[in-house]
gemmi code that builds the backbone of each chain (N, CA, C; Angstrom):
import gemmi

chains = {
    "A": [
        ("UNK", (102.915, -30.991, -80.778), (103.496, -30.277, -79.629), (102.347, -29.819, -78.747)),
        ("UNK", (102.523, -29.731, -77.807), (101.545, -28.696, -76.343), (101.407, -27.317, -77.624)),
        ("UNK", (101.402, -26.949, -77.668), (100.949, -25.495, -78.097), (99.437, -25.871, -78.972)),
        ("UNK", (100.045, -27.352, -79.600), (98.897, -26.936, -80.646), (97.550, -27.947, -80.078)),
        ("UNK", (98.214, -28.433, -79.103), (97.213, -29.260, -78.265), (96.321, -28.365, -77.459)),
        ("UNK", (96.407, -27.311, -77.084), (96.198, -26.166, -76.349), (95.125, -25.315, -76.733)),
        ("UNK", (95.734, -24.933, -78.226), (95.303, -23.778, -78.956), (93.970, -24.573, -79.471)),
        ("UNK", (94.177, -26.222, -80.146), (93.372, -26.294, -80.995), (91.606, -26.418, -79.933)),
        ("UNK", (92.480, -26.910, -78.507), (90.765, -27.161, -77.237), (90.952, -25.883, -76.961)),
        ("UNK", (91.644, -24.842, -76.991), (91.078, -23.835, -76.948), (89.686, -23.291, -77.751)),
        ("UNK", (90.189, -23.237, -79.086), (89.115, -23.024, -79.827), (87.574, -23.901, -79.855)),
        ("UNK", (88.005, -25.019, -80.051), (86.757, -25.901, -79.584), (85.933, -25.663, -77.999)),
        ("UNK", (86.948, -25.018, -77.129), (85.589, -24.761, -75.893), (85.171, -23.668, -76.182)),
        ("UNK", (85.532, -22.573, -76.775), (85.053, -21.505, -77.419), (83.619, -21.498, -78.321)),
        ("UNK", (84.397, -22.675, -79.120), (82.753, -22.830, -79.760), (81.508, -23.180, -79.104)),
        ("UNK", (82.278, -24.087, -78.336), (81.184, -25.120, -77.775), (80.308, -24.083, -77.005)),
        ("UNK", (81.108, -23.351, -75.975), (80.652, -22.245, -75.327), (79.717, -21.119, -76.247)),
        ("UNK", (80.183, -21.234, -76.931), (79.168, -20.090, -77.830), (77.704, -20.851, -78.409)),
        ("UNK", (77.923, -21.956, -78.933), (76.460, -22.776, -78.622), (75.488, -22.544, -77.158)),
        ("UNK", (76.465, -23.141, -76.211), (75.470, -23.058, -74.706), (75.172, -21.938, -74.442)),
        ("UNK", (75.760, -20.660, -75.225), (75.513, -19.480, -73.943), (74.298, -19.098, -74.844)),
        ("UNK", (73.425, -19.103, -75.650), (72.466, -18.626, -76.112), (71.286, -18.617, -75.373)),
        ("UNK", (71.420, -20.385, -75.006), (70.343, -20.805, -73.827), (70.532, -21.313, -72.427)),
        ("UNK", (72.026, -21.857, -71.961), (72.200, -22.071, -71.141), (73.449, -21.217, -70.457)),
        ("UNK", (73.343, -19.856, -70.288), (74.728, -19.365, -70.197), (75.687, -19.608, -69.088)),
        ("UNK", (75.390, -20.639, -67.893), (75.669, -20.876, -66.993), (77.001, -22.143, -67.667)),
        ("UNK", (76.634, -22.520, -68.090), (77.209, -23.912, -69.106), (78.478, -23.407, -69.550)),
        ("UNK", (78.078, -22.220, -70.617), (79.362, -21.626, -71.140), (80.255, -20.949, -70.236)),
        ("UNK", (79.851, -20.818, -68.776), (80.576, -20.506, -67.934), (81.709, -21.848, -67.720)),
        ("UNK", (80.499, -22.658, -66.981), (81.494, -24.021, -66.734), (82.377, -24.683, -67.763)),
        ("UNK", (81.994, -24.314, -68.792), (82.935, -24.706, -70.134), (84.174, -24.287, -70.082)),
        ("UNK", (84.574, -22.876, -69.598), (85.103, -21.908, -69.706), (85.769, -22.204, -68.493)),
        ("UNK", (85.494, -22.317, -67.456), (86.315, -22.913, -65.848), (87.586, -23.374, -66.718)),
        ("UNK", (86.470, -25.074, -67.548), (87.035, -26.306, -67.157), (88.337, -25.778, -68.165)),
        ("UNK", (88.034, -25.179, -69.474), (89.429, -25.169, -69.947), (90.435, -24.231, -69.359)),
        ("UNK", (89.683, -23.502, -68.880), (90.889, -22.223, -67.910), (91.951, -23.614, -66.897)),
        ("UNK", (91.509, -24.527, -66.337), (92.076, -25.410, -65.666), (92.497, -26.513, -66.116)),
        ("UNK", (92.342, -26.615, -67.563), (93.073, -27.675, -68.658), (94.479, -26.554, -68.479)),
        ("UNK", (94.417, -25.721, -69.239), (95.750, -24.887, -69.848), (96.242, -24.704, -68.186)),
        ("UNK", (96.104, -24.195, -67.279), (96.619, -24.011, -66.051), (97.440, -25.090, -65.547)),
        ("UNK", (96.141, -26.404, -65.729), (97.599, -28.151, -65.467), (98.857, -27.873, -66.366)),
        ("UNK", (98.472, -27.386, -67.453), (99.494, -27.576, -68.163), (100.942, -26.578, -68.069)),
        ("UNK", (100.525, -25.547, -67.516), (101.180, -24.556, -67.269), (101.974, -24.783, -66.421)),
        ("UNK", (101.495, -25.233, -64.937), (101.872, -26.025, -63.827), (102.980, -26.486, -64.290)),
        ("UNK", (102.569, -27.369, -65.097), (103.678, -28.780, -65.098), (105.070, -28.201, -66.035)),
        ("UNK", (104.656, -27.302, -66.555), (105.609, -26.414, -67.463), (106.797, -25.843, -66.260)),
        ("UNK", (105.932, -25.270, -65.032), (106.729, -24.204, -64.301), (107.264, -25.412, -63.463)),
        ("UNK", (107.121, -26.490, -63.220), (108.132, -27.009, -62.390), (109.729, -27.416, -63.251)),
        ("UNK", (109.589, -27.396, -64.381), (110.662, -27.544, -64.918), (111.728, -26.658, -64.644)),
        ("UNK", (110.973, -24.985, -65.332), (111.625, -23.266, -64.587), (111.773, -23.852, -63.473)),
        ("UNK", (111.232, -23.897, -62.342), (111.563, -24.181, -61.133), (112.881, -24.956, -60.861)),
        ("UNK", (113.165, -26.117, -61.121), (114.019, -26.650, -61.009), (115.622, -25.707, -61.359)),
        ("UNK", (115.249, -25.368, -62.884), (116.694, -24.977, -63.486), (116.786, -23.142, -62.479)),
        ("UNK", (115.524, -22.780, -61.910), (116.141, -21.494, -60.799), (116.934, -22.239, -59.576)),
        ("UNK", (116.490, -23.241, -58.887), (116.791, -23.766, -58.002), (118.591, -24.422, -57.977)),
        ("UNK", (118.890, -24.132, -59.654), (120.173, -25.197, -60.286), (121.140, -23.452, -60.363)),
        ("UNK", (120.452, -22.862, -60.734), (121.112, -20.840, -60.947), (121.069, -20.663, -59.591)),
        ("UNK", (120.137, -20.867, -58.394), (120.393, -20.216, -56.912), (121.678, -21.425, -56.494)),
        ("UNK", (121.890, -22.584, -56.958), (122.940, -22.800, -55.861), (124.337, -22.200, -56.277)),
        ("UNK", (124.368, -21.957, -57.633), (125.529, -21.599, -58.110), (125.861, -20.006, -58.049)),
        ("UNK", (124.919, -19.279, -57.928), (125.139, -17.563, -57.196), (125.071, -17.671, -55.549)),
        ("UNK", (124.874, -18.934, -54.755), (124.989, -19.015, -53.569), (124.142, -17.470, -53.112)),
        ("UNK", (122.476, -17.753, -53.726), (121.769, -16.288, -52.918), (121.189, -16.473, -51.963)),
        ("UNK", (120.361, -15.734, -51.338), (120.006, -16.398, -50.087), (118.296, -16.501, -50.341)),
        ("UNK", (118.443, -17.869, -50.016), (117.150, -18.573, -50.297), (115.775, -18.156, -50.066)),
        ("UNK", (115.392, -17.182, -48.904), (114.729, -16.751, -48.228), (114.220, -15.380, -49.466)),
        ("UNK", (114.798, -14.951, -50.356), (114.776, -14.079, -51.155), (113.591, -14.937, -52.524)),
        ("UNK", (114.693, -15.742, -52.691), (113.882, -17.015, -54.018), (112.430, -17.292, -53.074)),
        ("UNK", (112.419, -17.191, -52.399), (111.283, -18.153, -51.998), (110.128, -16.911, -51.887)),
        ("UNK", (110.759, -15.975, -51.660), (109.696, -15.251, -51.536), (109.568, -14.446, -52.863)),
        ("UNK", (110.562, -14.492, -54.147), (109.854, -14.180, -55.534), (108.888, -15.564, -55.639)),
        ("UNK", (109.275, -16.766, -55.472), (108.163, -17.655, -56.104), (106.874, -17.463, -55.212)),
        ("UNK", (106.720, -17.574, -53.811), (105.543, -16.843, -53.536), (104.430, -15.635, -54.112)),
        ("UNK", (105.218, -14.504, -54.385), (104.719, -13.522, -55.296), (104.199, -14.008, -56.831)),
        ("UNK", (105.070, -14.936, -57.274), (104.528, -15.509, -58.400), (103.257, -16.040, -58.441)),
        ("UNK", (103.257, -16.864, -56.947), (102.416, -18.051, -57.192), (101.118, -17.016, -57.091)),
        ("UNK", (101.282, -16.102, -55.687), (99.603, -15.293, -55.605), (99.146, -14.780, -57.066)),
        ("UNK", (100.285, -14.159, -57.703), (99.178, -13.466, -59.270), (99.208, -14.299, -60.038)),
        ("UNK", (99.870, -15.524, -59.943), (99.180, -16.318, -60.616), (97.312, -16.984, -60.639)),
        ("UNK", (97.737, -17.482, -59.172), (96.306, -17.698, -58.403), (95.237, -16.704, -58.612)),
        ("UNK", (95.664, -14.996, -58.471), (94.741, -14.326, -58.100), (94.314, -13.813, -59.501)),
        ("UNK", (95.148, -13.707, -60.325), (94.985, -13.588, -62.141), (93.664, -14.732, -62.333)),
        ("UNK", (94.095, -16.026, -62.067), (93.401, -16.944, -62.624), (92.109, -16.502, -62.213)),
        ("UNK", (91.751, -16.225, -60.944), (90.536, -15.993, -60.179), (89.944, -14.399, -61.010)),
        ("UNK", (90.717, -13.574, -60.878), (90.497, -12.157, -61.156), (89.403, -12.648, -62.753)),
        ("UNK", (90.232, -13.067, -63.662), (89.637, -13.161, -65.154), (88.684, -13.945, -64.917)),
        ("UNK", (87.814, -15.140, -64.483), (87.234, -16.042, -64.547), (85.956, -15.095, -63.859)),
        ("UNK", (86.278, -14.323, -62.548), (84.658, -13.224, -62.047), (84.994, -12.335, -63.811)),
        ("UNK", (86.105, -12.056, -64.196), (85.711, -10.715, -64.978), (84.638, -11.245, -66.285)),
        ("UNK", (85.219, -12.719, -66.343), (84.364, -13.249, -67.546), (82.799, -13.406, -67.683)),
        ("UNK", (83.085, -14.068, -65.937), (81.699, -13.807, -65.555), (80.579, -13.005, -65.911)),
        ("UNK", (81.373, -11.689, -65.538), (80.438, -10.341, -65.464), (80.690, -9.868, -64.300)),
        ("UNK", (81.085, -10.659, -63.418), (81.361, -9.971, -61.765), (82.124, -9.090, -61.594)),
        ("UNK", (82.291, -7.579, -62.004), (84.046, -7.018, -61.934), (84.237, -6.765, -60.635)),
        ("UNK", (83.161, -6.212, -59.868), (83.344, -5.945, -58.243), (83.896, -7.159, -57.705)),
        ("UNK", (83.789, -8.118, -57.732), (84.347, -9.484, -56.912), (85.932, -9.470, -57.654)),
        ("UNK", (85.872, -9.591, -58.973), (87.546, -9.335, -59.251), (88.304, -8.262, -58.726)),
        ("UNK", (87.454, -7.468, -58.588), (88.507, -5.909, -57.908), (88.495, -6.530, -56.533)),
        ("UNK", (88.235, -7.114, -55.903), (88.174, -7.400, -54.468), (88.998, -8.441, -54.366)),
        ("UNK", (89.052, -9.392, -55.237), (90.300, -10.475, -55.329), (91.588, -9.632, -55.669)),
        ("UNK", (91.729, -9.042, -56.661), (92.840, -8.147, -57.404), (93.536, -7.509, -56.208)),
        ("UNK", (92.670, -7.133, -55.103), (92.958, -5.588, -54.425), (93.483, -6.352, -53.064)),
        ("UNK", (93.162, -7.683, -52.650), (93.686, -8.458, -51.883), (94.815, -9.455, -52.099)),
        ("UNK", (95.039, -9.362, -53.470), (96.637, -9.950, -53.532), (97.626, -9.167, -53.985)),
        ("UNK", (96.765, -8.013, -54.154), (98.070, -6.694, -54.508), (98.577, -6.375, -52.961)),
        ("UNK", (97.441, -6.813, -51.624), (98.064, -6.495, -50.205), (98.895, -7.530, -50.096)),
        ("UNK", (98.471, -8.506, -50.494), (99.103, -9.759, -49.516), (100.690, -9.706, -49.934)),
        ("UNK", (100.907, -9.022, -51.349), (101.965, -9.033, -52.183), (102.629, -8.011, -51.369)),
        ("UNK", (102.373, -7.037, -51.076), (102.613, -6.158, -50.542), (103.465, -6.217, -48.623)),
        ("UNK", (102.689, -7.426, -48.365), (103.201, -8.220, -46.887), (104.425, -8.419, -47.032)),
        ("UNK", (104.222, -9.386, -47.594), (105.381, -10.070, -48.019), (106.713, -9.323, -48.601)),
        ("UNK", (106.589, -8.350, -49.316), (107.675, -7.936, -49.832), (108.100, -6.865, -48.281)),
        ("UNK", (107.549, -6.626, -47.300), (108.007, -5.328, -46.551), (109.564, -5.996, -45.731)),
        ("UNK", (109.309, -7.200, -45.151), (110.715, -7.356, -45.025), (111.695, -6.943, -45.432)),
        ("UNK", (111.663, -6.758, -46.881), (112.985, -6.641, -47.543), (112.866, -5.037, -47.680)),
        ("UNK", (112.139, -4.480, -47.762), (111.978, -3.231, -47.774), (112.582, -2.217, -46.455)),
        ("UNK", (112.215, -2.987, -45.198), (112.759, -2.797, -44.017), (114.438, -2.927, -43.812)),
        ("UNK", (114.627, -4.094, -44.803), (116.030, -4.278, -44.543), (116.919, -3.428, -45.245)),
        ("UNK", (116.262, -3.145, -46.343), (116.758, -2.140, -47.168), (117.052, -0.526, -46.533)),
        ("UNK", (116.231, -0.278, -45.542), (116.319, 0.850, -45.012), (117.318, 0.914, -43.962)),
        ("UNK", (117.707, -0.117, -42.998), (118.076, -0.317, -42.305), (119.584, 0.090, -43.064)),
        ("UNK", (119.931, -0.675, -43.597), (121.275, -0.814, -44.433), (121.654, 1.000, -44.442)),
        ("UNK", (120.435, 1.265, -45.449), (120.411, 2.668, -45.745), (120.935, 3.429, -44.644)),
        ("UNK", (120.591, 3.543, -43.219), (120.478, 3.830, -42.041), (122.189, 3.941, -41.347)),
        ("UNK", (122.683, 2.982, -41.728), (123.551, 2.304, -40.870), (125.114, 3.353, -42.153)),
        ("UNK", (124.392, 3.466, -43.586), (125.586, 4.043, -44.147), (125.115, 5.634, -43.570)),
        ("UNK", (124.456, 5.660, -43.480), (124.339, 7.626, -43.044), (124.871, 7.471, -41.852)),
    ],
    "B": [
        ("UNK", (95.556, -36.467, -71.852), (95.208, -35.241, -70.374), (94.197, -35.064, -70.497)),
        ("UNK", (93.764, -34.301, -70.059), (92.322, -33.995, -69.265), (91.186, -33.735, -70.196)),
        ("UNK", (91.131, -33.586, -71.236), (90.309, -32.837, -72.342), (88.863, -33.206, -72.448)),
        ("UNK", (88.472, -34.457, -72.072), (87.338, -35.274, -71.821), (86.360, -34.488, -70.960)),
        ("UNK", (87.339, -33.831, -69.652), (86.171, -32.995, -69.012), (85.579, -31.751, -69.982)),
        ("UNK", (86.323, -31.159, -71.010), (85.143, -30.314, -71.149), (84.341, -30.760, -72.567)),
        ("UNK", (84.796, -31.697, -72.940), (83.356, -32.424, -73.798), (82.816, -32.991, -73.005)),
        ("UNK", (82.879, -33.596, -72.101), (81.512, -33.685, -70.841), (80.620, -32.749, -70.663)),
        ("UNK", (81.585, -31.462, -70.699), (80.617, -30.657, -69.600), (79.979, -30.450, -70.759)),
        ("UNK", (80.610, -29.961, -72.482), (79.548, -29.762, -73.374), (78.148, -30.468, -73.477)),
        ("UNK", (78.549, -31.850, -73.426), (77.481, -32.524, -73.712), (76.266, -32.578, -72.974)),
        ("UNK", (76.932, -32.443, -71.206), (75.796, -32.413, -70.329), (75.078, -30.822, -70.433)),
        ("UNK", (75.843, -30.144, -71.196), (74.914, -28.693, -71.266), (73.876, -28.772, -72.569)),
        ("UNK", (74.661, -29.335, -73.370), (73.525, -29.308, -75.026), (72.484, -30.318, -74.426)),
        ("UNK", (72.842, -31.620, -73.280), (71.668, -32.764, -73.640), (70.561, -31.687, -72.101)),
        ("UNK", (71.490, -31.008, -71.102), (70.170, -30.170, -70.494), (69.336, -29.452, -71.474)),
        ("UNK", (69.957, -28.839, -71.959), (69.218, -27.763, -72.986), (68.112, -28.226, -73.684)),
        ("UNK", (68.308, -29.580, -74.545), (67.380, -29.865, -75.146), (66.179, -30.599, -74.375)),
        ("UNK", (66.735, -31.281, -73.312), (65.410, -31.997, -72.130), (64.559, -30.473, -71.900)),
        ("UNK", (65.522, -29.753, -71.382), (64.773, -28.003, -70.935), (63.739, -27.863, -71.516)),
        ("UNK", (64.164, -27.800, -73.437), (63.206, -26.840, -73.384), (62.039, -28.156, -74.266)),
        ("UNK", (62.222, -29.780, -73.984), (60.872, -30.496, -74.633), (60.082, -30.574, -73.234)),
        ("UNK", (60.669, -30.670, -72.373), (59.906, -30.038, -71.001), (58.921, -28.779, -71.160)),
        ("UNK", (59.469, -28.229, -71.531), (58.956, -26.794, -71.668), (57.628, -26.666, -72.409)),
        ("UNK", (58.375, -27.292, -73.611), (56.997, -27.555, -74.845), (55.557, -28.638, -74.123)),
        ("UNK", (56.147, -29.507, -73.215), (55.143, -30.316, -72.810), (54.516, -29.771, -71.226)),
        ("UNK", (54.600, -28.117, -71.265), (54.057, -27.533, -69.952), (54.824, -28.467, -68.861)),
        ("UNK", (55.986, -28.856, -68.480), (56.455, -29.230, -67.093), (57.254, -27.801, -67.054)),
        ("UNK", (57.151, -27.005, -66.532), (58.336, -25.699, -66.481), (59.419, -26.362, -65.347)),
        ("UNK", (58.414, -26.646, -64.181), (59.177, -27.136, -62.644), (60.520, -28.452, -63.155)),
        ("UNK", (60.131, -29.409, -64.316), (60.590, -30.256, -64.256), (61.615, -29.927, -64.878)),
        ("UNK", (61.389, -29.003, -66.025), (62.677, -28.086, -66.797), (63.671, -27.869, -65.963)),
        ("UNK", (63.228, -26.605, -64.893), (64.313, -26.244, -63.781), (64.923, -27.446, -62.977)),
        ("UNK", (64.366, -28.566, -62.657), (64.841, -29.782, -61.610), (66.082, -30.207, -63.253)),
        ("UNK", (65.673, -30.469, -64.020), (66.755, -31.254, -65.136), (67.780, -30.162, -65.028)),
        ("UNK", (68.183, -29.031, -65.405), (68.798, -28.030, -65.214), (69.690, -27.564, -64.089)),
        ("UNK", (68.923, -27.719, -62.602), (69.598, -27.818, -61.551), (70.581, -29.176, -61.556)),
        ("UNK", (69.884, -30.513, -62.024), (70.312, -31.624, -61.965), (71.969, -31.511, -62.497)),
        ("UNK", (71.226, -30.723, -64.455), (72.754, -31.089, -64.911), (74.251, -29.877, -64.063)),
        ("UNK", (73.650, -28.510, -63.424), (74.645, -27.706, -62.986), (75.217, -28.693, -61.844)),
        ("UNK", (74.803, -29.548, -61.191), (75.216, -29.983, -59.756), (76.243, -31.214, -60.367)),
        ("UNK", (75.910, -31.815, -61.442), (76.480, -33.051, -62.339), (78.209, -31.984, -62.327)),
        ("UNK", (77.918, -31.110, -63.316), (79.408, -30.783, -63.752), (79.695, -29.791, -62.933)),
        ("UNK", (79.484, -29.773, -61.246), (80.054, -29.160, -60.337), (81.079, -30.101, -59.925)),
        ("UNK", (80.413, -31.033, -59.284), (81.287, -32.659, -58.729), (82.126, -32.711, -60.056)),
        ("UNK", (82.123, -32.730, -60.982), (83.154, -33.069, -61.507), (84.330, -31.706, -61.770)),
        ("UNK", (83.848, -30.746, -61.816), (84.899, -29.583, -62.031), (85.925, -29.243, -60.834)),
        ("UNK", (84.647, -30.075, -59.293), (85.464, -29.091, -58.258), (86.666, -30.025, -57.830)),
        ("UNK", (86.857, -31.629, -58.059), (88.387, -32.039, -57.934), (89.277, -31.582, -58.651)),
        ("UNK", (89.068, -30.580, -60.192), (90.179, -30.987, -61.075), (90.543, -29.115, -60.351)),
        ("UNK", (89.139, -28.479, -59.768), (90.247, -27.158, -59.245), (90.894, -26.994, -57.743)),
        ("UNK", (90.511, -28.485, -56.945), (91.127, -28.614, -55.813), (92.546, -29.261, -55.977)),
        ("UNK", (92.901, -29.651, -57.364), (94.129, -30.756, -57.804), (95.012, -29.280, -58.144)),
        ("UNK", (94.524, -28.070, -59.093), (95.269, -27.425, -59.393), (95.583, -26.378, -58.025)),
        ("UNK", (94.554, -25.880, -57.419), (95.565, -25.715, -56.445), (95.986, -25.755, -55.592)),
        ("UNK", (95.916, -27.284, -55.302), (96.951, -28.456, -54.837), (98.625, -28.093, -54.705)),
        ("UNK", (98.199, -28.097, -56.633), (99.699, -28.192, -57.081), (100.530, -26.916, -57.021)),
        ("UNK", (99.543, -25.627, -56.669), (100.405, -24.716, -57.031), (100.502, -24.060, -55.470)),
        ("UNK", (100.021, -24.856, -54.491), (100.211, -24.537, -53.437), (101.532, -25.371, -53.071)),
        ("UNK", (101.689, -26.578, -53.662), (103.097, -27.430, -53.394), (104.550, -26.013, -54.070)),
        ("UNK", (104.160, -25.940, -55.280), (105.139, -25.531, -56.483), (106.023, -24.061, -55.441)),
        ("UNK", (104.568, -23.223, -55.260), (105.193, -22.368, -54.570), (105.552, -22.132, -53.162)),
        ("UNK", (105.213, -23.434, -52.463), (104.915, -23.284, -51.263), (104.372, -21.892, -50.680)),
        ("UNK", (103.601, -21.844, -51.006), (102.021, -20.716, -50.762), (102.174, -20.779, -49.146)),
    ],
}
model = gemmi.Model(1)
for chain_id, residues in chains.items():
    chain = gemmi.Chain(chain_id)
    for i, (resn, *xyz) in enumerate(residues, 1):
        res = gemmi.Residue()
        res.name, res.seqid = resn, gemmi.SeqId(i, " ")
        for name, pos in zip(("N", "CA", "C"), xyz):
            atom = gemmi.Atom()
            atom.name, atom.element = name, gemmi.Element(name[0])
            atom.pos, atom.b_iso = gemmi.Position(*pos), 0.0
            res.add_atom(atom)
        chain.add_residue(res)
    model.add_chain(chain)
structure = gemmi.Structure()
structure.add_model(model)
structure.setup_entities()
């Protein structure tokens, strides 16, 4: 199965990484990318499946699309910005992760005000 | 799937390492650092399609 395909190059870039970083610690970095972006393809290809069967639940609650689209947006940034955030933290960089972190907690933040607005409005209209 | 890239990248880090440091032993220091630069630039080109593919894909998935 994927899990154990996963787990078992997990452990092996681990090692491997722990060899290079003694003398080359730049290595055990790139080691460390490449499997962060092994498990990520794989993840990917996982979420288009979810994807599909939300897309099979939104036609049958008839919601309004503009809503879905903007949870999978939100998804996609902490996904993106997770991936990025851990990879400076692994680094050693935490200032560059707080600066990634702190810019998709805004961007997240954009995005959701629409609905926030509309929400008030509503609010507005029953008083 | 993909797994090949990071026994690549292992290998090109253990076979820098060891050029590094018989360089080293044979007084080239400069030539140490050129093998070293050599192998980081090697498993750049190869790392930076497989993170322009992922997010590729997750710019399609979510329409980002």
């Amino acid at each position: 199965m994927d899990i154990i395909r996963i787990s078992i190059l997990g452990i092996l870039a681990v090692l491997l990484s722990m060899i290079l970083k003694h003398y080359k610690p730049e290595y055990s970095y790139f080691l460390n990318l490449g499997m962060c972006i092994c498990v990520f393809l794989y993840v990917v290809s996982k979420l288009e499946f979810l994807l599909d069967y939300v897309e099979q639940i939104q036609s049958l609650i008839h919601l309004d699309p503009v809503y879905l689209s903007m949870i999978l947006k939100m998804i996609g940034i902490t996904y993106v910005a997770e991936f990025a955030v851990n990879l400076c933290r692994d680094a050693g960089c935490q200032t560059i992760a707080g600066q990634i972190e702190l810019f998709a907690k805004l961007s997240i933040l954009i995005i959701s005000m629409p609905v926030v607005l509309a929400f008030i409005e509503t609010i507005e209209e029953l008083m | 799937m993909n797994e090949n890239l990071i026994f690549k990248i292992a290998a090109v880090g253990i076979l820098v390492t060891i050029l590094s440091q018989v360089l080293k032993q044979s007084g080239r220091e400069e030539h140490a650092f050129l093998t070293s630069l050599a192998g980081l630039l090697i498993v750049l080109f190869w790392i930076v399609p497989y993170i322009y593919e992922l997010f590729e894909t997750m710019r399609k998935l979510f329409a980002l």
